[in-house]
N, CA, C and O atoms as a printed pandas DataFrame, in Angstrom:
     atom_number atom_name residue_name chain_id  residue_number  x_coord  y_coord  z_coord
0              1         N          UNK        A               1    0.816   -1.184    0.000
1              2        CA          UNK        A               1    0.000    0.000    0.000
2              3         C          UNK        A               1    0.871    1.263    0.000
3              4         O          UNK        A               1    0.810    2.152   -0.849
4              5         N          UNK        A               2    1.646    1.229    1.005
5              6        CA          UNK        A               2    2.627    2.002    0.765
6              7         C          UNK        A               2    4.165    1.811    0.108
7              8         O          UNK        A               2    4.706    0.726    0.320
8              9         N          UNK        A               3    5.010    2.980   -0.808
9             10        CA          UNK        A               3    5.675    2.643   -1.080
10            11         C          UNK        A               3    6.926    4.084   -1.304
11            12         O          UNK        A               3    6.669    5.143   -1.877
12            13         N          UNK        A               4    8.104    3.743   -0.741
13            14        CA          UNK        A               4    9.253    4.790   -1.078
14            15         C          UNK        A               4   10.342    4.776   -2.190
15            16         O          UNK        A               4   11.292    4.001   -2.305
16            17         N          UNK        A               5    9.823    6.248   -3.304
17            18        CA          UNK        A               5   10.385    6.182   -4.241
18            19         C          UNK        A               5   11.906    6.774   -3.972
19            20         O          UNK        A               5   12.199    7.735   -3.261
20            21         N          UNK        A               6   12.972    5.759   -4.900
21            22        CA          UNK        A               6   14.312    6.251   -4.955
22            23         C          UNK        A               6   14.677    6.932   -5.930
23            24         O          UNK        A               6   15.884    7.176   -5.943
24            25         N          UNK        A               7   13.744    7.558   -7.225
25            26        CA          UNK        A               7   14.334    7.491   -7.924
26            27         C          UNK        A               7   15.020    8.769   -7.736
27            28         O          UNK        A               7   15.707    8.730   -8.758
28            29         N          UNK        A               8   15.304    9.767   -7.228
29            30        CA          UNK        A               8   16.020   10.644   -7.221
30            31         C          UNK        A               8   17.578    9.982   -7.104
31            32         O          UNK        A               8   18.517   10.147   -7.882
32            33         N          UNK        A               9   17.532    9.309   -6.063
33            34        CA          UNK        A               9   18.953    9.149   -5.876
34            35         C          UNK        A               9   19.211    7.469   -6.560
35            36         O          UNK        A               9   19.859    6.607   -5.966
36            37         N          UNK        A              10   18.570    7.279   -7.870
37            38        CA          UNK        A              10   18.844    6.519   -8.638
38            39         C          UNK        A              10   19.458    6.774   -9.898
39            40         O          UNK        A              10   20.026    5.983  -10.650
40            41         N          UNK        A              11   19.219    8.247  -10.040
41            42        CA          UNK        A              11   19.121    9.026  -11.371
42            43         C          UNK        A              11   20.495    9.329  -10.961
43            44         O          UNK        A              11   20.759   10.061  -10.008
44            45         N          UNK        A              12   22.081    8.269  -12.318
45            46        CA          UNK        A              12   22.306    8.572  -12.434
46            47         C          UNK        A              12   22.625   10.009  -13.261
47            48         O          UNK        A              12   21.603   10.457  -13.782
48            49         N          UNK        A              13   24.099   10.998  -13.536
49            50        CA          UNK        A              13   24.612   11.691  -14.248
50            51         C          UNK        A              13   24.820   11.465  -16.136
51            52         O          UNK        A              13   25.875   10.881  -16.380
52            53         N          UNK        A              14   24.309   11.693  -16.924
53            54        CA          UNK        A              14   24.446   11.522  -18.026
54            55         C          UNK        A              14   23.883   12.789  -19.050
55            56         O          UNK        A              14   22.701   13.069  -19.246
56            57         N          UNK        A              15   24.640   13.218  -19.424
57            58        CA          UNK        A              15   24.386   14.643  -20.295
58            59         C          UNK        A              15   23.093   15.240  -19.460
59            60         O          UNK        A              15   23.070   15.572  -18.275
60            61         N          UNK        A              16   22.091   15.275  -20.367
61            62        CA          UNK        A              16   20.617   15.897  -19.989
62            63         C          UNK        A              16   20.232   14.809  -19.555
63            64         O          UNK        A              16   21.022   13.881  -19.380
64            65         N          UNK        A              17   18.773   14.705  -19.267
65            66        CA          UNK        A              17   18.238   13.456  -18.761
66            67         C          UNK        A              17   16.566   14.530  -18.460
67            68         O          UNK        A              17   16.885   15.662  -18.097
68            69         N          UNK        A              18   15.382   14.389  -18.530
69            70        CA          UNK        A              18   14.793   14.807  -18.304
70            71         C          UNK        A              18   13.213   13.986  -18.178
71            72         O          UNK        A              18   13.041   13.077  -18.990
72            73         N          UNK        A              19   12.094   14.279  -17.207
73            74        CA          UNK        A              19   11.024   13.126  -17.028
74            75         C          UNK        A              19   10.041   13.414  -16.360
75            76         O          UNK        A              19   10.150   14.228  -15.444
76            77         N          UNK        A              20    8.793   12.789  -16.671
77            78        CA          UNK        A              20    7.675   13.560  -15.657
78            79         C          UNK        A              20    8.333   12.317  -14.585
79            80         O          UNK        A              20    8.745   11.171  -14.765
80            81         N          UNK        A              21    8.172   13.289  -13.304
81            82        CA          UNK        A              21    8.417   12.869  -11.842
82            83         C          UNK        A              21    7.412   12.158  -11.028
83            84         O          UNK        A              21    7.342   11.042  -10.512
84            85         N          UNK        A              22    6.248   13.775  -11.133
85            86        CA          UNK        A              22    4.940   13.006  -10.574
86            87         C          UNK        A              22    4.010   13.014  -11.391
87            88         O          UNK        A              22    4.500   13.348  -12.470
88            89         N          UNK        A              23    3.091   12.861  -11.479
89            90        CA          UNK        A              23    1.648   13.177  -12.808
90            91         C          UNK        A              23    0.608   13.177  -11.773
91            92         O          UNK        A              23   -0.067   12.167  -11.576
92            93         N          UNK        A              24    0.370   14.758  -10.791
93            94        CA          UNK        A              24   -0.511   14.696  -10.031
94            95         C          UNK        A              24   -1.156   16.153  -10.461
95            96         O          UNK        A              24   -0.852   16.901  -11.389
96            97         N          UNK        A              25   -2.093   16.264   -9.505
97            98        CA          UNK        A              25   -2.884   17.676   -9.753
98            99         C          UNK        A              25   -2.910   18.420   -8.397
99           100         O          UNK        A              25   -4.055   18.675   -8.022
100          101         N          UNK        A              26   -2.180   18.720   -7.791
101          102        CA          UNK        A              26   -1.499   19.187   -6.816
102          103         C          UNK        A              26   -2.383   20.735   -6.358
103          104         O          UNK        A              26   -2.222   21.707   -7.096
104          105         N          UNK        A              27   -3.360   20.871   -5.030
105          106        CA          UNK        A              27   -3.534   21.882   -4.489
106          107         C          UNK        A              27   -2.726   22.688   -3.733
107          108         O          UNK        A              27   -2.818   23.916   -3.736
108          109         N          UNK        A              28   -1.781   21.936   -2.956
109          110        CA          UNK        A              28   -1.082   23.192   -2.444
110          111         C          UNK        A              28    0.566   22.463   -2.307
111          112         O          UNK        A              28    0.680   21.297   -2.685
112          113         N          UNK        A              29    1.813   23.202   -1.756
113          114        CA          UNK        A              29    2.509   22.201   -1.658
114          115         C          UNK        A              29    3.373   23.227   -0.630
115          116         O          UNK        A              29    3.670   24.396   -0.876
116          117         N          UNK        A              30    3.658   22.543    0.461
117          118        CA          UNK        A              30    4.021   22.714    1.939
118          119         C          UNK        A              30    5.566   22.337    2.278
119          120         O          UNK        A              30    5.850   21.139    2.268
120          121         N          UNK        A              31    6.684   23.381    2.607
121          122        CA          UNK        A              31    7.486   23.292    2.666
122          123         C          UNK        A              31    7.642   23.155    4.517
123          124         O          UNK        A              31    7.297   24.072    5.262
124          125         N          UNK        A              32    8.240   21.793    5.026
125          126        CA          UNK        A              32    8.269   21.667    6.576
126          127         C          UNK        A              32    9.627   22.012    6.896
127          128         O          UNK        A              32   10.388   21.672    5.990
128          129         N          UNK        A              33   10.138   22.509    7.765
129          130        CA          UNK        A              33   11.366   22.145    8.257
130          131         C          UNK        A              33   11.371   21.872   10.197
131          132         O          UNK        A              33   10.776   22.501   11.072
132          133         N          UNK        A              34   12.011   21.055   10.263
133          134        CA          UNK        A              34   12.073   20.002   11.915
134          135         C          UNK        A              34   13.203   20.324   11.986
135          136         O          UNK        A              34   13.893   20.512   10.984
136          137         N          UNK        A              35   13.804   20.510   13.690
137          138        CA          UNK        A              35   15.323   19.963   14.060
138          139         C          UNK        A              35   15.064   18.734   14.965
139          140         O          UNK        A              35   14.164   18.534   15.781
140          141         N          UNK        A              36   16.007   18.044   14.621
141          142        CA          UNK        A              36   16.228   17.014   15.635
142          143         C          UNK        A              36   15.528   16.886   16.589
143          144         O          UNK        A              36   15.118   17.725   17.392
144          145         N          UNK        A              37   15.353   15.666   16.511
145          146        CA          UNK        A              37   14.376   15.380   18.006
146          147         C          UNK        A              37   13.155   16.094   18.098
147          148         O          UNK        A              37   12.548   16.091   19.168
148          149         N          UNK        A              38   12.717   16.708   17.111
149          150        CA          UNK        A              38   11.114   17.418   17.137
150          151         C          UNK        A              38   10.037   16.254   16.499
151          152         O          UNK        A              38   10.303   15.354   15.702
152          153         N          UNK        A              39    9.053   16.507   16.974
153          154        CA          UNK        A              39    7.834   15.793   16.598
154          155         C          UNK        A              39    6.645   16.822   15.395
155          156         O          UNK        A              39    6.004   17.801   15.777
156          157         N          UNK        A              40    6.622   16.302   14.059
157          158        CA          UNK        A              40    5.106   16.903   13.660
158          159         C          UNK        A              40    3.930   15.826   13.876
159          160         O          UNK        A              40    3.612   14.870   13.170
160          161         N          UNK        A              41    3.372   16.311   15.124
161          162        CA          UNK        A              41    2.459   15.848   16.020
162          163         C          UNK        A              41    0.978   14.658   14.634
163          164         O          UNK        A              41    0.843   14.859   13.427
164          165         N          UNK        A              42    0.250   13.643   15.450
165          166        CA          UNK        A              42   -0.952   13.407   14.823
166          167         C          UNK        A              42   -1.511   13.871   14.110
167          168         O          UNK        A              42   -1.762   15.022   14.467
168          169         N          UNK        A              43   -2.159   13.489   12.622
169          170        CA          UNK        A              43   -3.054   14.137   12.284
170          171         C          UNK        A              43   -3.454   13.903   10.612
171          172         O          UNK        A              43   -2.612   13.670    9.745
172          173         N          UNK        A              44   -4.202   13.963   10.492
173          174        CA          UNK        A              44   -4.832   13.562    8.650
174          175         C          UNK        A              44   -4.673   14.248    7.829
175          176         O          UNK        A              44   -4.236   15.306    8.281
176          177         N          UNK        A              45   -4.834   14.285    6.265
177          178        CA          UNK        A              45   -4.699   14.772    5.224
178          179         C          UNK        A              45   -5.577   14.586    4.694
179          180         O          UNK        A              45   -6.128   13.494    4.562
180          181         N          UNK        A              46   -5.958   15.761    4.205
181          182        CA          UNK        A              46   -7.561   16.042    3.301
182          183         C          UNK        A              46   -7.575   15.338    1.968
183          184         O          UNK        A              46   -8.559   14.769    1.494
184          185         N          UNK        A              47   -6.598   15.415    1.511
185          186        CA          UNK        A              47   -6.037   14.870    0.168
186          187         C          UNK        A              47   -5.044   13.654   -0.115
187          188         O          UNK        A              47   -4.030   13.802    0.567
188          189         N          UNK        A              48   -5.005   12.590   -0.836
189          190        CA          UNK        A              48   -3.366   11.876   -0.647
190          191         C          UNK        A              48   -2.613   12.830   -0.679
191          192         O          UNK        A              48   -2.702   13.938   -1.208
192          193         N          UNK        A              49   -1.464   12.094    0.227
193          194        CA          UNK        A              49   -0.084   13.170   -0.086
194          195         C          UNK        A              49    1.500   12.337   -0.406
195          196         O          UNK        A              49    1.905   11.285    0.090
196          197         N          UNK        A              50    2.078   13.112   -1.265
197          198        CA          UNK        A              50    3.366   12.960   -1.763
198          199         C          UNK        A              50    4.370   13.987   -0.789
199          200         O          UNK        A              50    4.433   15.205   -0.617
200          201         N          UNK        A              51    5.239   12.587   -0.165
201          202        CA          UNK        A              51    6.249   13.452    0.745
202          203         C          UNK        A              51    7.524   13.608    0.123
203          204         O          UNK        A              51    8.022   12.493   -0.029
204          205         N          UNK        A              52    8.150   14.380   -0.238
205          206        CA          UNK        A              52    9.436   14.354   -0.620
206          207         C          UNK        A              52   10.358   14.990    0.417
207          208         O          UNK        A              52   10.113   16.116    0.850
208          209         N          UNK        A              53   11.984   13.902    1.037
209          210        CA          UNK        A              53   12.732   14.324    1.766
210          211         C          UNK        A              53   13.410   15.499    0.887
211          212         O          UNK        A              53   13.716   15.197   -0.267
212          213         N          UNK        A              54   13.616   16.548    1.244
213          214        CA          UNK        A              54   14.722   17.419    0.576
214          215         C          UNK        A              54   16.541   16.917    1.570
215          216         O          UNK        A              54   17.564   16.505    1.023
216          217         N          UNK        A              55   16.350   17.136    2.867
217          218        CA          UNK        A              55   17.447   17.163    3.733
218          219         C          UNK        A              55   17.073   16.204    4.674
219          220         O          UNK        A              55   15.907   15.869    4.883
220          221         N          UNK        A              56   18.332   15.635    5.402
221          222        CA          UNK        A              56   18.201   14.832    6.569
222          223         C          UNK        A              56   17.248   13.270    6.435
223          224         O          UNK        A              56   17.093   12.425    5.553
224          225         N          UNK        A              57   16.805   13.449    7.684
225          226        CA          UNK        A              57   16.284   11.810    7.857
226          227         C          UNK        A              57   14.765   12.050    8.655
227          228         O          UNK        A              57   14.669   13.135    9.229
228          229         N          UNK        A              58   13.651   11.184    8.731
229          230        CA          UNK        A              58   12.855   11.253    8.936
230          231         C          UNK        A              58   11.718    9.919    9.570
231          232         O          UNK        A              58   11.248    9.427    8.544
232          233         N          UNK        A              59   11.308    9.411   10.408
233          234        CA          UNK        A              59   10.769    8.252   10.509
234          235         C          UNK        A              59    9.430    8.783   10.798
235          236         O          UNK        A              59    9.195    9.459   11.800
236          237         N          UNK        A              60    8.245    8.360    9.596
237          238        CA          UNK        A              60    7.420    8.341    9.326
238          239         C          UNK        A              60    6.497    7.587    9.719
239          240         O          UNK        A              60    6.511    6.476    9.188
240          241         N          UNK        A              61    5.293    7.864   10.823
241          242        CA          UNK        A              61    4.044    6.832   11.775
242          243         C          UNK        A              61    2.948    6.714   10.687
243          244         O          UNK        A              61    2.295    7.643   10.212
244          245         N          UNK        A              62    2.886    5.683   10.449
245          246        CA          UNK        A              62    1.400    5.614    9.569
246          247         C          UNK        A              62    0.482    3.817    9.813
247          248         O          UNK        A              62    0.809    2.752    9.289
248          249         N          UNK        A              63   -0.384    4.017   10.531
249          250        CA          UNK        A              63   -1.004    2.414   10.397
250          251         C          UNK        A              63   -0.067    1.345   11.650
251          252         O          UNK        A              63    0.134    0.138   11.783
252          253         N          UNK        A              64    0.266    2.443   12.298
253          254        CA          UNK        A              64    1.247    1.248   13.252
254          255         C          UNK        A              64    2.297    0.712   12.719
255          256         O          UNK        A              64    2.726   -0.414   12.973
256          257         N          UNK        A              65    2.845    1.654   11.804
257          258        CA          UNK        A              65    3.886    0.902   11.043
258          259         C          UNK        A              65    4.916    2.282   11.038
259          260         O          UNK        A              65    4.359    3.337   10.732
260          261         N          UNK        A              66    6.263    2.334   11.334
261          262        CA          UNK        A              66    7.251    2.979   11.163
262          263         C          UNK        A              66    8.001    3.218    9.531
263          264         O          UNK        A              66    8.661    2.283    9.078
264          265         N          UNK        A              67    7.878    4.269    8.864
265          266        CA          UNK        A              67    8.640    3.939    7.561
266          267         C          UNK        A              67   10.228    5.033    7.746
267          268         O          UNK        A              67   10.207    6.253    7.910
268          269         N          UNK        A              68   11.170    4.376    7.680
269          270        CA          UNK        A              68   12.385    5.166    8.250
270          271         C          UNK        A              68   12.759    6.146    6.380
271          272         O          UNK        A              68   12.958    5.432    5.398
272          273         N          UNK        A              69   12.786    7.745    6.228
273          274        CA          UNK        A              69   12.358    8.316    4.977
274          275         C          UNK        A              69   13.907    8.928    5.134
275          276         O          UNK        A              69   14.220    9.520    6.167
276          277         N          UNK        A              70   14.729    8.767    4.181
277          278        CA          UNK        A              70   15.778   10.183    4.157
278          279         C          UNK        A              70   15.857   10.455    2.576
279          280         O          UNK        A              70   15.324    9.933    1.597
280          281         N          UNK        A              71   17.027   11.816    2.826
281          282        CA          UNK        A              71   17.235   12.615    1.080
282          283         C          UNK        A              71   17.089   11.665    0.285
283          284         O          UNK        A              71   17.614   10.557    0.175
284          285         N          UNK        A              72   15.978   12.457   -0.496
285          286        CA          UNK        A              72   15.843   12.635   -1.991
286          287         C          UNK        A              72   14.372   11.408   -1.994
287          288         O          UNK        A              72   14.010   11.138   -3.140
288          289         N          UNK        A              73   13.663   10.789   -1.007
289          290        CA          UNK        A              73   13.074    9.813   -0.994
290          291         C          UNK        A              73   11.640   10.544   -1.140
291          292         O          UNK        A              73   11.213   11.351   -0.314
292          293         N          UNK        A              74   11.151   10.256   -1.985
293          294        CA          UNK        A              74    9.749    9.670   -1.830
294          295         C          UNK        A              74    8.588    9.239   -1.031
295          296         O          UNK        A              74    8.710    8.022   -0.897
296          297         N          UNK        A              75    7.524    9.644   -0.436
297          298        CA          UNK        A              75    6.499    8.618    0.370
298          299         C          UNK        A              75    4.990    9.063   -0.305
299          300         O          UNK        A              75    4.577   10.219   -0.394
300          301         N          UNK        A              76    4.535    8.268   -0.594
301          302        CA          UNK        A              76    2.874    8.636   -1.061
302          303         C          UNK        A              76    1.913    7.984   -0.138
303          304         O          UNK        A              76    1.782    6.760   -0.137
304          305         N          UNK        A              77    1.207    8.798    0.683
305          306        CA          UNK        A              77    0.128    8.069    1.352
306          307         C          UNK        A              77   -1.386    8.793    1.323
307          308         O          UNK        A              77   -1.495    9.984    1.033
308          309         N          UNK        A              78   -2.595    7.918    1.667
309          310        CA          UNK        A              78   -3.567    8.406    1.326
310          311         C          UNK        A              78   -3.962    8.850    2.012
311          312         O          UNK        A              78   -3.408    8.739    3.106
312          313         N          UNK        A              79   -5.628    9.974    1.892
313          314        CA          UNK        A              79   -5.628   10.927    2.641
314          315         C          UNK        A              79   -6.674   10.102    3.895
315          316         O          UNK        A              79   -6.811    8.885    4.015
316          317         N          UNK        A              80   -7.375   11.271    4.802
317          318        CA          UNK        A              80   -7.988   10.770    6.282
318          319         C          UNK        A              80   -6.977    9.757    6.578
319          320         O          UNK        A              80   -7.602    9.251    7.510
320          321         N          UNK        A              81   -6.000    9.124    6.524
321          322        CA          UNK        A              81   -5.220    8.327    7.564
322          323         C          UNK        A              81   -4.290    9.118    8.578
323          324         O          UNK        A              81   -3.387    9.939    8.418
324          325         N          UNK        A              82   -4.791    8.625    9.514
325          326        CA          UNK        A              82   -3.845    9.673   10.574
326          327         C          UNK        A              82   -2.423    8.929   11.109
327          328         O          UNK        A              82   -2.252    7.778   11.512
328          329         N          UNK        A              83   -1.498   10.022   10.955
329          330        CA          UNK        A              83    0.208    9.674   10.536
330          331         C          UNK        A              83    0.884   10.700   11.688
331          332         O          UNK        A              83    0.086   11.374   12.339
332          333         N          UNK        A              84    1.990   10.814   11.903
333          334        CA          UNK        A              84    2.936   11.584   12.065
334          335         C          UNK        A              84    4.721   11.476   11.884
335          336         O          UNK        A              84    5.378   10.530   11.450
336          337         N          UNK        A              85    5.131   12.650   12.328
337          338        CA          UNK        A              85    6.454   12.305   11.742
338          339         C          UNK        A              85    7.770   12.968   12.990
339          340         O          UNK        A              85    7.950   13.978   13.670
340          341         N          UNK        A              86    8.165   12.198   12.829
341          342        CA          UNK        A              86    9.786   12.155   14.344
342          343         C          UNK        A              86   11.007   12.687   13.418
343          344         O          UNK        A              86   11.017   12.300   12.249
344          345         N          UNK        A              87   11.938   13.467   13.826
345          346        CA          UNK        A              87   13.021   13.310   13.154
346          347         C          UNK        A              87   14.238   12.953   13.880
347          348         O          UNK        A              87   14.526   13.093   15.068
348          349         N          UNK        A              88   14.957   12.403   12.786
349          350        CA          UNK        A              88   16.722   11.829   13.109
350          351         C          UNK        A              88   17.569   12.665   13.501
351          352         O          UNK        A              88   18.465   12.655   14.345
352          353         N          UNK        A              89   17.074   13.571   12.599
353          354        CA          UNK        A              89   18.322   14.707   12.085
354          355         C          UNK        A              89   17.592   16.205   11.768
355          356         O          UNK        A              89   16.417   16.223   11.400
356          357         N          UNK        A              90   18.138   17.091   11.885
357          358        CA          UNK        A              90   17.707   18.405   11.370
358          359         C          UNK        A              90   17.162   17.842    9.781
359          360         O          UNK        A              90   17.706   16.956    9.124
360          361         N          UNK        A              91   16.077   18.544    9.440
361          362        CA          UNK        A              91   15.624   17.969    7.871
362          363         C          UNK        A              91   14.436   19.087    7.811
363          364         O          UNK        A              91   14.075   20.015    8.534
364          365         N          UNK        A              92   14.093   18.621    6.800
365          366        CA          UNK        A              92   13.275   19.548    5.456
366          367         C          UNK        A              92   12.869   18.675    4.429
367          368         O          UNK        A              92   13.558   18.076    3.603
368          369         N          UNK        A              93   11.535   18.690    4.619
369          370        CA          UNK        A              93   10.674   17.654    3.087
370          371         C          UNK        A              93    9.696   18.664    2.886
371          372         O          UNK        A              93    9.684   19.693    3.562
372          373         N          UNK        A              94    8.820   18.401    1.930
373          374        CA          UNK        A              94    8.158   18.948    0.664
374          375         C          UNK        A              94    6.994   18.135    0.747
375          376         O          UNK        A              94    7.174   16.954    0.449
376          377         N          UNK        A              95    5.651   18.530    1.135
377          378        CA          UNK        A              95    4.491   18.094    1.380
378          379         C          UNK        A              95    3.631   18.546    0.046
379          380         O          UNK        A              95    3.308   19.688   -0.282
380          381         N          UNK        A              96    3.304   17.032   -0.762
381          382        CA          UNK        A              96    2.889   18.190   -1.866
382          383         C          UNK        A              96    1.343   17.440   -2.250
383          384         O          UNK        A              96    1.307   16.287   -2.680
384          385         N          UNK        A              97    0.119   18.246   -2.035
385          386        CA          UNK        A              97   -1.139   17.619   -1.698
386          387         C          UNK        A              97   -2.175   18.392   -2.968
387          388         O          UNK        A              97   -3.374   18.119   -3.037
């Protein structure tokens, strides 16, 4: 059900290279930043959402299940499920709904 995309940090270097990433229709898109050891507390999403790590590390609560997220990764989950998120490390992801 759930799943974390690599392809950022799959994509090697080769001249140009260019690709649709996501193919969504995107209402808003939410830039977070956490330090260490902070919590973004419980809580749902109106919409699915696409998480993208920009920086650092991130362990992601969803369904009783831990998903451990760092740079350049990917997470898509659907919306009304209530989630939250812990961090490793000082970080910054890209909430894009």
């Amino acid at each position: 059900m759930y799943t974390i995309n690599n392809e950022i940090n799959e994509t090697h270097f080769n001249a140009l290279q260019a690709g649709k990433f996501l193919d969504i229709n995107a209402k808003e898109i939410l830039l977070i930043s956490l330090e260490k050891g902070s919590v973004f507390p419980r809580h749902t999403s109106p919409r699915a959402t696409h998480l993208l790590v920009l920086e650092g590390s991130i362990s992601f609560h969803i369904n009783n299940e831990v998903y451990p997220l760092k740079t350049h990764q990917v997470f898509d989950f659907p919306k009304d499920e209530e989630h939250w998120v812990e961090t490793n490390e000082n970080s910054k992801f890209i909430i894009i709904r």
